[in-house]
N, C-alpha and C positions, 0 to 999 in steps of 0.2 A: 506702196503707192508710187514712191519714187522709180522701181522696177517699171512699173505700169507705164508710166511715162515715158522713161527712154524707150520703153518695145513702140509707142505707138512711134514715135519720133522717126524711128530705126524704118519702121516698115514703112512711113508717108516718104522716109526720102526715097526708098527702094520703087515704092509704087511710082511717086513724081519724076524717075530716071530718064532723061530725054526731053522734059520738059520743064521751060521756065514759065511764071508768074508773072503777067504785067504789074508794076508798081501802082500803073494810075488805075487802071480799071478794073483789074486783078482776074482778067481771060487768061486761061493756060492756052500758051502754042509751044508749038515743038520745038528744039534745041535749032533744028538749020531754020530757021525762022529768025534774021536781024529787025524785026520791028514787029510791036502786037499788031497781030492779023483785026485785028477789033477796034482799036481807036488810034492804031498807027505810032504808037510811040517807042522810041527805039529802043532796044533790049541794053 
């Protein structure tokens, strides 16, 4: 179970590469992106 876990972990951060997670509204935009493309808040 705990194996299971870290692969999912392992492979979302490898998928998610290049791209951050707005805090407030939680839109992915891409790493040269300084502010969500969506509700404007700064990275």
């Amino acid at each position: 179970m705990t194996r299971l876990l870290v692969f999912c972990l392992v492979c979302s951060a490898v998928l998610s590469a290049g791209v951050w997670y707005c805090s407030q509204c939680g839109h992915s935009n891409p790493d040269y992106e300084k502010q969500c493309n969506y509700c404007g808040k700064p990275k």
